[in-house]
C-alpha positions as CSV (number, residue, x, y, z in Angstrom):
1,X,4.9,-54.2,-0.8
2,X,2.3,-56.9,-1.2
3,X,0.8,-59.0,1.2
4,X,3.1,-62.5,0.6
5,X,6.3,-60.2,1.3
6,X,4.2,-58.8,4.2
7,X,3.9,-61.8,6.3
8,X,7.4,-62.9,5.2
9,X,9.0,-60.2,6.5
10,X,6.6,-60.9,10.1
11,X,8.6,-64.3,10.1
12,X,11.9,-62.8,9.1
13,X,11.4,-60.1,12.5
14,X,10.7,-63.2,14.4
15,X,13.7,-64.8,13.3
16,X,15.7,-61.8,14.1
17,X,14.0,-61.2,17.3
18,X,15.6,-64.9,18.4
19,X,18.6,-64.3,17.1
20,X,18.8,-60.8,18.9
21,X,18.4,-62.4,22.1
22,X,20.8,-65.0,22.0
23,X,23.0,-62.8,20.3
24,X,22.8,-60.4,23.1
25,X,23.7,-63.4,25.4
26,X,26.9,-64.5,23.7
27,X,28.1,-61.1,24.2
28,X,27.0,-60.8,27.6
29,X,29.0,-64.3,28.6
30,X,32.2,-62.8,26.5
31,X,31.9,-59.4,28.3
32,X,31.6,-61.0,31.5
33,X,34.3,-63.3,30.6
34,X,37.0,-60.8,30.4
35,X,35.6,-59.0,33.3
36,X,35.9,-61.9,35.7
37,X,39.7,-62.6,34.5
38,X,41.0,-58.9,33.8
39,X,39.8,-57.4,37.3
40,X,39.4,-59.8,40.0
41,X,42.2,-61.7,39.0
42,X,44.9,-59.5,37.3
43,X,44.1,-56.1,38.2
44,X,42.4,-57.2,41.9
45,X,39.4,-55.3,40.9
46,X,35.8,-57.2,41.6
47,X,33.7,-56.4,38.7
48,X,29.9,-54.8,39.4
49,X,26.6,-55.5,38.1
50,X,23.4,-55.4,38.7
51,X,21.5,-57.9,40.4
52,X,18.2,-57.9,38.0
53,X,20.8,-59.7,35.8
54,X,23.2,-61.3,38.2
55,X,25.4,-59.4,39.6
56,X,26.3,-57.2,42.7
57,X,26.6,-53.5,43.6
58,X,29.3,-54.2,45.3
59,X,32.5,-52.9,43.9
60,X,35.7,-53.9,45.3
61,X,39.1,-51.4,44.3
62,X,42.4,-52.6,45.9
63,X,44.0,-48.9,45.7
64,X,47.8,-50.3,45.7
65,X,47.5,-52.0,42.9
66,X,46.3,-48.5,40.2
67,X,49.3,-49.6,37.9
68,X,47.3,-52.7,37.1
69,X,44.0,-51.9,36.5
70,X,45.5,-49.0,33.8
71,X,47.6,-51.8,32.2
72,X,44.8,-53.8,31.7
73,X,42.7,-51.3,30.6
74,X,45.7,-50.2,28.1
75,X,46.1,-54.0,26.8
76,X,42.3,-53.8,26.5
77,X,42.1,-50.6,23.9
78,X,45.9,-52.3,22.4
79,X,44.1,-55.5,21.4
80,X,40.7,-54.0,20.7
81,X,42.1,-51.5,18.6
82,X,44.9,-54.1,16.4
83,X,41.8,-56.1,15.4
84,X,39.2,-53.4,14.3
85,X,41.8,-50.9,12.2
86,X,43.4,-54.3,10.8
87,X,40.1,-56.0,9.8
88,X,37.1,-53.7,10.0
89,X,37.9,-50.3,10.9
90,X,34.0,-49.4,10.4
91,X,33.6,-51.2,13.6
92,X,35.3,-48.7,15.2
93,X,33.6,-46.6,17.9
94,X,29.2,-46.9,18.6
95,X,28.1,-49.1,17.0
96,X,24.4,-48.3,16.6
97,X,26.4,-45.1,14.5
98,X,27.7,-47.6,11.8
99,X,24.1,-49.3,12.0
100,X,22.7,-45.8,10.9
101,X,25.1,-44.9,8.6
102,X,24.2,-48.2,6.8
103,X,20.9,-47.6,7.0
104,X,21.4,-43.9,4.7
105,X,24.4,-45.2,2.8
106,X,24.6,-48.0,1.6
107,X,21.1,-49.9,1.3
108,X,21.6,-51.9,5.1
109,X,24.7,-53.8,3.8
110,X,27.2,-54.5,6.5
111,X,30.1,-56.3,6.1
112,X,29.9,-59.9,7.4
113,X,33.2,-59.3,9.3
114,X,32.2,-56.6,11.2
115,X,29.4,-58.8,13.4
116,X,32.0,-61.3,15.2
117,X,34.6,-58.5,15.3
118,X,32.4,-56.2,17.2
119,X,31.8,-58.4,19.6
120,X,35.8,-59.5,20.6
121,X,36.5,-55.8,20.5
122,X,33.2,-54.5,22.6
123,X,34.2,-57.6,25.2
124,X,37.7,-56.5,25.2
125,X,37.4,-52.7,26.1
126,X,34.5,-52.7,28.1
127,X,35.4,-55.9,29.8
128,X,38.9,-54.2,30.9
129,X,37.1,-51.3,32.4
130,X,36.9,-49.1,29.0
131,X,34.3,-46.4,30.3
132,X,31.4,-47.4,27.1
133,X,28.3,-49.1,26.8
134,X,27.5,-52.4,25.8
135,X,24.4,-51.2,23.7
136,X,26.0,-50.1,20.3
137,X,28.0,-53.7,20.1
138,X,25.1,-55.8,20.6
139,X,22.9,-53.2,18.4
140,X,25.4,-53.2,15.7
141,X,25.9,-57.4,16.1
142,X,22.0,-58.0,15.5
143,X,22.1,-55.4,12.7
144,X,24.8,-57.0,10.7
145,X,22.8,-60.4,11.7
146,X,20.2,-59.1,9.6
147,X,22.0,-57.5,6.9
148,X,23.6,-60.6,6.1
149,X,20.5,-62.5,6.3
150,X,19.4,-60.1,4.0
151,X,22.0,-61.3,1.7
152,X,21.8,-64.4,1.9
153,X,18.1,-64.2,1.2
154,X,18.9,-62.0,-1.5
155,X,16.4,-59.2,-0.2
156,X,15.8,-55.5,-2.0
157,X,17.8,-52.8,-0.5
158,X,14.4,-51.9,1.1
159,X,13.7,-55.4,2.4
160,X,17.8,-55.6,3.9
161,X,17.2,-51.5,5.5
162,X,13.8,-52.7,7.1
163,X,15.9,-56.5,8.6
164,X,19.2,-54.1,9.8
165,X,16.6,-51.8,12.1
166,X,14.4,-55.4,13.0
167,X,17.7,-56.6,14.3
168,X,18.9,-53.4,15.9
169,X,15.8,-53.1,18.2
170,X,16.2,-56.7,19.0
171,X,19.3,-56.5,20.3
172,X,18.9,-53.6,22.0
173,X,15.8,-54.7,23.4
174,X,17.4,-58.0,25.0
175,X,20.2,-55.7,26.6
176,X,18.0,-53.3,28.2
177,X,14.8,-55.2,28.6
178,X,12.8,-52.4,26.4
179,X,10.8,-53.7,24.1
180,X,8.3,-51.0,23.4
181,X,11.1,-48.4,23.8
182,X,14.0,-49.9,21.8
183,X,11.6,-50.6,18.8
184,X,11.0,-46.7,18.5
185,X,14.3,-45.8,19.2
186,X,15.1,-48.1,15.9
187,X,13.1,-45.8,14.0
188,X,13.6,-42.4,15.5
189,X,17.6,-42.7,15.9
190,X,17.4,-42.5,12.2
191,X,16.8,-38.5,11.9
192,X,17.9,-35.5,13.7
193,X,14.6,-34.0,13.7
194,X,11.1,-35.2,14.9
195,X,10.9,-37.9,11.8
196,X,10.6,-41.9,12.1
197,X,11.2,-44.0,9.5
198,X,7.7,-45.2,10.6
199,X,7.2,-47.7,7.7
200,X,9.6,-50.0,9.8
201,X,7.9,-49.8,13.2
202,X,5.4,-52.7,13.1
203,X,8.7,-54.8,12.2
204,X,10.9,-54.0,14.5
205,X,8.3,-53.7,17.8
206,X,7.5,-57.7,16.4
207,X,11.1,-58.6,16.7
208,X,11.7,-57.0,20.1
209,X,9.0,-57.6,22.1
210,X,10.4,-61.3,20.8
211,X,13.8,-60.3,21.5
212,X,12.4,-59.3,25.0
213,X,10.9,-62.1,25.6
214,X,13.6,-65.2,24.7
215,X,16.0,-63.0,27.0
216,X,13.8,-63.4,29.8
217,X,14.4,-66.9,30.4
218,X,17.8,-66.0,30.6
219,X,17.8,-63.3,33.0
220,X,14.4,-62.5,33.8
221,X,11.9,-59.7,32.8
222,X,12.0,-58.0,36.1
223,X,13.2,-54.2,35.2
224,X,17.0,-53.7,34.4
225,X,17.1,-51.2,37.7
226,X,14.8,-51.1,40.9
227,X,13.2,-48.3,41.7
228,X,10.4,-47.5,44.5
229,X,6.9,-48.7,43.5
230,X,5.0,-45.2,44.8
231,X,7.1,-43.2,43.1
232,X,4.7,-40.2,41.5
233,X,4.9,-36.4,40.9
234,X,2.0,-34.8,42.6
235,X,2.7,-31.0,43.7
236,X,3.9,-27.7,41.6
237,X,7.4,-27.7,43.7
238,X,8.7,-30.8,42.3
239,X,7.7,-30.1,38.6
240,X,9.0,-26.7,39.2
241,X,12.3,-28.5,39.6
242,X,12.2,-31.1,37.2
243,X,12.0,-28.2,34.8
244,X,15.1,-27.1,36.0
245,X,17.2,-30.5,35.5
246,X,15.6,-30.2,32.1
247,X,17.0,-27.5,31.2
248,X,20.1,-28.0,32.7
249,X,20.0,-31.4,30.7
250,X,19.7,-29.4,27.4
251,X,22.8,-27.6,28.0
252,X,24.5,-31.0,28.4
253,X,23.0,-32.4,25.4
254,X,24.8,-29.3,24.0
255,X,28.2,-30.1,25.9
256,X,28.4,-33.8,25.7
257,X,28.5,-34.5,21.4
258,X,31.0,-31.8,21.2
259,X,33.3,-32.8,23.9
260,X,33.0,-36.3,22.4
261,X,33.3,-35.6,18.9
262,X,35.9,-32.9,19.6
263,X,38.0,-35.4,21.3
264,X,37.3,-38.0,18.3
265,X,39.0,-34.9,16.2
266,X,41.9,-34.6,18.2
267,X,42.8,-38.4,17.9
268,X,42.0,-38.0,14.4
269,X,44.8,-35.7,14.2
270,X,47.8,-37.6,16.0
271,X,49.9,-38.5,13.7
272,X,50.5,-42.2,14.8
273,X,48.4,-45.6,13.3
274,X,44.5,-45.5,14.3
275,X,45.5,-49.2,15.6
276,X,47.3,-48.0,18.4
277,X,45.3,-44.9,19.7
278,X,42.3,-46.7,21.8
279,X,45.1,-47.5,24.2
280,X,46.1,-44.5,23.9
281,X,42.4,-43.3,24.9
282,X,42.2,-46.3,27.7
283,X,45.3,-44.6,29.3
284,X,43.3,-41.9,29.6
285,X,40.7,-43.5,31.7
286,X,42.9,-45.6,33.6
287,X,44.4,-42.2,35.3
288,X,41.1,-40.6,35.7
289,X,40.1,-43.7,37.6
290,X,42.9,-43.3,39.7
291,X,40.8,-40.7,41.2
292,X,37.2,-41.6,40.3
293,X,37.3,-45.5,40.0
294,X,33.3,-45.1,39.2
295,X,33.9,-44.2,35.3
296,X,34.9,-47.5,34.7
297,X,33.0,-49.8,32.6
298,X,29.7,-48.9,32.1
299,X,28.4,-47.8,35.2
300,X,25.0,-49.2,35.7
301,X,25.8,-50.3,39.2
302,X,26.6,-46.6,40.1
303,X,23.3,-45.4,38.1
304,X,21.2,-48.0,40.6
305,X,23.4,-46.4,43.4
306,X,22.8,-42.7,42.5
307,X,18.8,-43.7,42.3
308,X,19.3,-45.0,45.9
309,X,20.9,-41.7,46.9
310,X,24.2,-43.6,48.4
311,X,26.5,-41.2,46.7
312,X,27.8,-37.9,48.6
313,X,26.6,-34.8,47.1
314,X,30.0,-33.0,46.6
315,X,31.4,-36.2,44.8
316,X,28.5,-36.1,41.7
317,X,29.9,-33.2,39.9
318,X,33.0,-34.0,39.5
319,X,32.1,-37.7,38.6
320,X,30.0,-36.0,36.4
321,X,33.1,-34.7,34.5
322,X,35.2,-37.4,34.8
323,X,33.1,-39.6,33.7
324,X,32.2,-37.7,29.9
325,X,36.0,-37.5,29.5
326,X,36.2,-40.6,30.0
327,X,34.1,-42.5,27.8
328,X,35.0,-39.7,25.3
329,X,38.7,-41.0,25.7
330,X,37.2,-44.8,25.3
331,X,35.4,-44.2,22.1
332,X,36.4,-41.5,20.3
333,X,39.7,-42.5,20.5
334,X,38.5,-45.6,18.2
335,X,37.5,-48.0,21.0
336,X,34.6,-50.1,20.5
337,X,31.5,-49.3,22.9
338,X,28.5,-47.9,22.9
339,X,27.5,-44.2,24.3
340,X,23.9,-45.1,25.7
341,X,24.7,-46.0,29.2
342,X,27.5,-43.7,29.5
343,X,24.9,-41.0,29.0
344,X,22.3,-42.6,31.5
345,X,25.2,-42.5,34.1
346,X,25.6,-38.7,33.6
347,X,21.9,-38.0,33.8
348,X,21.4,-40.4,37.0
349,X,23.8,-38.6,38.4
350,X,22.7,-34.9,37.2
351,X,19.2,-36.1,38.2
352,X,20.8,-37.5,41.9
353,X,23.1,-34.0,42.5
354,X,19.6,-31.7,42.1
355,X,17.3,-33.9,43.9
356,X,19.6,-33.7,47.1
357,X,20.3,-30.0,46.8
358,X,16.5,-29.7,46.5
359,X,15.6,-32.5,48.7
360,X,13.4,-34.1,46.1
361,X,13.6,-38.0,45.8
362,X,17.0,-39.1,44.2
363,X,15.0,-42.3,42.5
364,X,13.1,-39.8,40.7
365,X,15.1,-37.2,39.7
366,X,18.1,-39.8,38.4
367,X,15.5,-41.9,36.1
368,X,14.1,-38.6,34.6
369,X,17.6,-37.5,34.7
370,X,18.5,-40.2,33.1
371,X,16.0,-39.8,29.9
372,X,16.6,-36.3,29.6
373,X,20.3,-36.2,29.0
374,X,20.2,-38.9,26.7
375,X,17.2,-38.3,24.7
376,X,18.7,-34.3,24.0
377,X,22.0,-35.5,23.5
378,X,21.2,-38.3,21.2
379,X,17.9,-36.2,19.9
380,X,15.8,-39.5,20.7
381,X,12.8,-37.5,22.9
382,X,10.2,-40.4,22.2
383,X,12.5,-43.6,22.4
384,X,14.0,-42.3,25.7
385,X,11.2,-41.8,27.6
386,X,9.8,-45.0,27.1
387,X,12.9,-47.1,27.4
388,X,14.0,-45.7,30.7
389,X,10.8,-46.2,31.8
390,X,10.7,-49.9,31.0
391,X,14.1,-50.1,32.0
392,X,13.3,-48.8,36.1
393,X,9.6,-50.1,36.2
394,X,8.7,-45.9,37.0
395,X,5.4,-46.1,34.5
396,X,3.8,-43.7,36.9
397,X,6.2,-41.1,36.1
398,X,5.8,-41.3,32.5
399,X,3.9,-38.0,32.4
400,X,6.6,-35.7,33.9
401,X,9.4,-37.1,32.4
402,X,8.0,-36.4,28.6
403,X,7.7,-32.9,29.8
404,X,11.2,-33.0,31.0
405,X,12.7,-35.1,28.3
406,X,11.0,-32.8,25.7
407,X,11.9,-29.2,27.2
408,X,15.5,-30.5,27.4
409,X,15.2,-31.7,23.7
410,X,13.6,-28.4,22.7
411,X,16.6,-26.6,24.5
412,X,19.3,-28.7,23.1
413,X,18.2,-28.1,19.4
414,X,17.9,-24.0,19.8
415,X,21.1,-24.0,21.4
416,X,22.8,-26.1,18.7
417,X,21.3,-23.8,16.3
418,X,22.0,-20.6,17.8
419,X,25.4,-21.1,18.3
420,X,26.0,-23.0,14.6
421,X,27.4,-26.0,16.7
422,X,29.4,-28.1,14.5
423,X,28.0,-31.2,16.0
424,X,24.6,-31.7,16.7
425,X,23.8,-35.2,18.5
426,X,26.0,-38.1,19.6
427,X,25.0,-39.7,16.6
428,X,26.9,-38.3,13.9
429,X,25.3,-40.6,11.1
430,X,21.6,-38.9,11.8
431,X,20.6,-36.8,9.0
432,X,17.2,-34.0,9.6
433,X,14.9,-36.4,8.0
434,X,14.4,-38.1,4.9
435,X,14.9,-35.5,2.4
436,X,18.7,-35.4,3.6
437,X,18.8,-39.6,3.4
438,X,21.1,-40.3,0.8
439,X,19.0,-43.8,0.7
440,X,16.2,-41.9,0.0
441,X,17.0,-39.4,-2.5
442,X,18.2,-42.4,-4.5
443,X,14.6,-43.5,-5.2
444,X,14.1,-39.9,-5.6
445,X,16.1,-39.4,-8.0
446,X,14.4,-42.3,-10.0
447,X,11.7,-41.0,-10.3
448,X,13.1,-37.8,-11.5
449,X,14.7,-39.6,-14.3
450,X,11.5,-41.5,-14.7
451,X,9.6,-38.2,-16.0
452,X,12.7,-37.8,-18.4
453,X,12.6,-41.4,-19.7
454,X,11.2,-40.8,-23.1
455,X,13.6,-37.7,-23.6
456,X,16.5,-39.5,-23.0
457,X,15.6,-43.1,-24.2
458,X,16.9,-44.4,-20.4
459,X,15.6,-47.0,-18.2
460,X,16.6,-45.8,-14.8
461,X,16.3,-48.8,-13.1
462,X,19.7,-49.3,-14.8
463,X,21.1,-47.2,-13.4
464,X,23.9,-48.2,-10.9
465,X,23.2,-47.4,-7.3
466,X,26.7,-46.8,-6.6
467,X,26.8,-44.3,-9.5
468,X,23.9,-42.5,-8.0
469,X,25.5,-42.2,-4.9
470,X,28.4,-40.2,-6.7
471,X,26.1,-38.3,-8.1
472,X,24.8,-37.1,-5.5
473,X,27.9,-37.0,-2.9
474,X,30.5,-35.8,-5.1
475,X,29.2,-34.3,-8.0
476,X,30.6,-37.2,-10.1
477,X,28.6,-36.6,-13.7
478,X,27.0,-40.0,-14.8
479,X,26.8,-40.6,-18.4
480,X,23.8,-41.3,-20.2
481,X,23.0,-42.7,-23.9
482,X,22.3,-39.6,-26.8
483,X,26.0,-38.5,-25.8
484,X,25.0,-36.9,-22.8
485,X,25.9,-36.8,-18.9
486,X,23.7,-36.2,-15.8
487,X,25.3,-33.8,-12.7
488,X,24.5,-32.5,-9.5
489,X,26.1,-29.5,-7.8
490,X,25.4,-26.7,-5.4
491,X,25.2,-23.3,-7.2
492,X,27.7,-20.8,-5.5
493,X,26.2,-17.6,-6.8
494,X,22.3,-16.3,-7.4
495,X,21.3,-16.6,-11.1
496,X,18.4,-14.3,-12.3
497,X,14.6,-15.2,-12.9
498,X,14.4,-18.0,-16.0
499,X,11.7,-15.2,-17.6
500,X,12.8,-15.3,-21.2
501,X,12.9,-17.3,-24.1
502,X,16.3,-18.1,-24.2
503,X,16.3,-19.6,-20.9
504,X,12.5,-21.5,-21.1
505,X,11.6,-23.9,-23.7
506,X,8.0,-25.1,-22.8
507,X,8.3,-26.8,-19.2
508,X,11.9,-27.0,-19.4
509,X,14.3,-24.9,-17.9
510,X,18.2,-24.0,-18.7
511,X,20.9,-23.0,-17.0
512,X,23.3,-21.9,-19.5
513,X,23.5,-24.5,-22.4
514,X,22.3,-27.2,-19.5
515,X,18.9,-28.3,-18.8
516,X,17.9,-27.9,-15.7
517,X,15.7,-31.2,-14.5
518,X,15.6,-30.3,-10.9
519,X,16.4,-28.8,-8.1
520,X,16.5,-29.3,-4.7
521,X,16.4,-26.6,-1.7
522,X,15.1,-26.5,2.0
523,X,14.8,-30.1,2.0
524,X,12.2,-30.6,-1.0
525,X,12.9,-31.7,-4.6
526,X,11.8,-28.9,-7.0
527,X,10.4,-29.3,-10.4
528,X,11.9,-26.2,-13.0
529,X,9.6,-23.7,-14.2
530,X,9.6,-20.2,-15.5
531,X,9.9,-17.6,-13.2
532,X,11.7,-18.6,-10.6
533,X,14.9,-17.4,-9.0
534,X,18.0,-19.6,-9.0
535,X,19.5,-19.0,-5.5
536,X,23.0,-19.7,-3.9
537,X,23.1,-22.9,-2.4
538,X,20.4,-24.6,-4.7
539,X,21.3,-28.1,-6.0
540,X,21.1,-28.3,-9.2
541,X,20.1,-31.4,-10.8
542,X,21.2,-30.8,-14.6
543,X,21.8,-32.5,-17.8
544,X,23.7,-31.8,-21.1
545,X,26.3,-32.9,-23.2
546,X,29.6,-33.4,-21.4
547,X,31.7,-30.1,-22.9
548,X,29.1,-27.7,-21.7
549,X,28.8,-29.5,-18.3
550,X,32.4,-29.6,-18.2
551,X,32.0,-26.1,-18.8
552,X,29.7,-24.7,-16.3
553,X,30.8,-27.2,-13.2
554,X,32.9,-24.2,-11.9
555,X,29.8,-22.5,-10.9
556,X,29.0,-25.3,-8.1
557,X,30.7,-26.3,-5.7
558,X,31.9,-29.6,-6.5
559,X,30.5,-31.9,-3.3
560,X,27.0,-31.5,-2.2
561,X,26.1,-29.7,0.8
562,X,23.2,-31.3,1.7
563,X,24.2,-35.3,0.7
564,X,27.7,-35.3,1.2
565,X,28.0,-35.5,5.1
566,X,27.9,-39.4,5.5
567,X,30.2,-40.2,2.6
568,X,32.7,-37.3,3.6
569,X,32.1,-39.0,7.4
570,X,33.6,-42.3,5.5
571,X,36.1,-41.2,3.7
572,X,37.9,-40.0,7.0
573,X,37.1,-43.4,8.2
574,X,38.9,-44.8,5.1
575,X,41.8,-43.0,5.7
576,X,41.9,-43.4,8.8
């Protein structure tokens, strides 16, 4: 990228960082909107808030009148759910999850529809007491902002991936007043494993520390929660049990993506419209409220309030419990919200339950808390740390909670993997790094085809992106000019060493009557030579005319292993 597109794309993050404020303020005065009307007029219900952005921790529930607030919250998940299915069902759910699946699949493209739609929905379940975040619908908002700026510039693909993070941070930085953290967390959220896409990270901490700072003069740039100013970790006893919420955080970074997802299944499999099953899901909640009216909405008044200590020890298990299941049931089910501060709540309160069976200091243990659930469940260490400690002002424990954040990260992964976990992190769209990016392995595969050029007479700039993507996802054989087609598959059985002539001719290797141009395994593209064991499981890149690769395709299975997650994640979205 040279230097002219350089600072254009400075000004385009600026941009974006404005339009990620305001942005996060038009959904603020919608959500707020339908909070004010649903619960203190219809349901009787005053609706909390913090007041570093206006609001009050009190919360008032008039008990007589339970059928209401569940037919609210019901009308809520009806209405919300009507609009997405009917005009955008990728709007469906977290949004920062579409924004990454973009980001993978297809080039940053977003469908213009899905940035006002978002909104209305996001407003309309969290606003009725829906148990979500309002992070993924004002990530996913400024994401689409720039993917369609993107268009409308008529950016690269690179240029329109690099604008959709820009706008992600922004808008998430505005929301949680974290500029420093939400720019990482743009660029980390991105992979499963300890990989940024760190190319994008001067562009996105430009447009939220603007994002940051245009909020501001809306709600001010004191910290989203208050915590104690002294607030510091000084002697062995208290690390000692810091080390134990960590852990115990890992094992909920286990729990919590497999209870969510695992719900998301089960509504997956009733065999009634999509459109209809968030109220399903916000039925749901409004019973478990019955019981624990601190699940609804998204629960940063009861985060400040478990810092403070002004919950009852025996009560923060079970609302613990109740309050996964719950925003499980408000966004698996299809509803649209985020899963960021549903998973500070449960570590605030994790963090508040151990600090007052140790008598440590509940501000302290909730904010690390806080981090440490979210960053192992999310796998997000780096972004977490920093973000919750911009979010409480706590800089001074910044130290102790990247040990705890990072032995609950640590945990969370070796459990995952030593238990074959079908779901790995609350973001389902994450891949292990860039060799499993579909985006990626696109340029890739370029290049491959690059060495081939004057073999097969074949420009592979023209080669459709879309086709690649088949190629790549579903085994879908491209053709190519000399009569020839290109395919990818995974090989289901070993094949012995390529040691004779039959199977060599000079650096080119053959698999059967198919050359072989590549292959990838463990992550890495490797180049054929002599010598070399074909294994199950390797991904063959191969090319021939199309009788023989017609012939050999049933000795691969016939969708990648290692590309076809996100496209197999949107084909169920499809259908769905």
């Amino acid at each position: 990228m040279n230097e002219k597109n350089n600072r254009i794309l400075l000004l385009d993050s600026i941009l974006l960082g404005v339009v990620g404020a305001f942005g996060a303020q038009v959904f603020m005065f919608f959500l707020n909107l339908v909070e004010h009307y649903s619960a203190l007029l219809t349901a009787g219900t005053g609706a909390p808030g913090l007041p570093g952005i206006g609001g009050s921790l009190i919360q008032t529930v008039v008990h007589n009148r339970h059928f209401m607030v569940i037919a609210v919250i019901v009308f809520g998940g009806l209405i919300s759910g009507i609009l997405v299915y009917t005009f955008a069902p990728e709007a469906e759910g977290h949004g920062t999850d579409t924004a990454v699946r973009a980001f993978h699949r297809t080039g940053g493209l977003i469908r213009a529809c899905v940035t006002p739609l978002k909104i209305i929905a996001s407003a309309l379940t969290i606003g009725t007491g829906g148990a979500a975040g309002r992070e993924g619908p004002t990530a996913l908002f400024s994401a689409g902002i720039g993917s369609i700026y993107a268009t409308i510039k008529k950016s690269s693909n690179r240029e329109r991936r690099l604008l959709v993070l820009v706008g992600m941070a922004a808008g998430l930085s505005a929301i949680f007043k974290s500029p420093i953290g939400t720019a990482i967390f743009a660029v980390e959220v991105l992979y499963g494993e300890m990989e940024f896409e760190a190319s994008a990270l001067v562009y996105t901490l430009l447009g939220s520390v603007v994002a940051y700072m245009v909020s501001g003069f809306f709600v001010g740039w004191q910290p989203l929660f208050t915590v104690p100013q002294n607030l510091l970790v000084t002697d062995p006893e208290t690390m000692f049990y810091l080390l134990i919420l960590g852990a115990v955080s890992g094992v909920i970074g286990v729990i919590l993506p497999n209870v969510f997802y695992g719900i998301r299944d089960l509504f997956h499999s009733l065999p009634i419209a999509p459109h209809f099953k968030p109220a399903i899901g916000a039925l749901g909640v409004g019973l478990i409220a019955i019981a624990f009216p601190q699940v609804l909405g998204g629960g940063y008044d009861w985060i400040q309030k478990a810092m403070d200590g002004q919950i009852v020890i025996w009560l923060l298990p079970a609302i613990i419990v109740a309050k996964m299941f719950a925003f499980s049931f408000t966004v698996s089910s299809g509803g649209s919200g985020g899963v960021f501060a549903p998973s500070l709540f449960l570590g605030a309160f994790l963090g508040s339950f151990l600090a007052l069976l140790f008598h440590q200091s509940t501000a302290i243990f909730a904010m690390i808390g806080m981090a440490a659930v979210f960053g192992a469940s999310a796998r997000v260490p780096i972004a977490t740390v920093i973000m919750v400690t911009e979010m409480t002002g706590g800089y001074r424990l910044l130290a102790p909670a990247a040990l705890t954040v990072l032995l609950a990260y640590l945990l969370q992964i070796s459990l995952v993997s030593m238990f074959n976990l079908k779901y790995k992190s609350l973001y389902e769209a994450q891949v292990p790094d860039r060799s499993f990016s579909p985006v990626h392995q696109i340029d890739e595969l370029r290049n491959i085809l690059s060495f081939y050029t004057p073999k097969l007479s074949l420009n592979p700039k023209r080669i459709n992106r879309a086709d690649l993507l088949s190629l790549l996802e579903s085994s879908i054989p491209i053709d190519i000019p000399n009569g020839k087609q290109i395919f990818f598959g995974s090989l289901k059985n070993n094949y012995p060493k390529f040691d004779d002539d039959s199977k060599c001719e000079l650096f080119y290797m053959k698999y059967k009557d198919a050359e072989v141009m590549a292959m990838f395994r463990d992550g890495s593209w490797i180049y054929p030579q002599c010598g070399i064991d074909l294994q199950k499981g390797d991904e063959l890149l191969l090319m021939g005319v199309p009788d023989v690769i017609d012939r050999i395709r049933i000795d691969f299975n016939s969708v990648s292993r290692t590309f076809s997650q996100l496209g197999l994640q949107q084909q169920k979205l499809d259908r769905s």
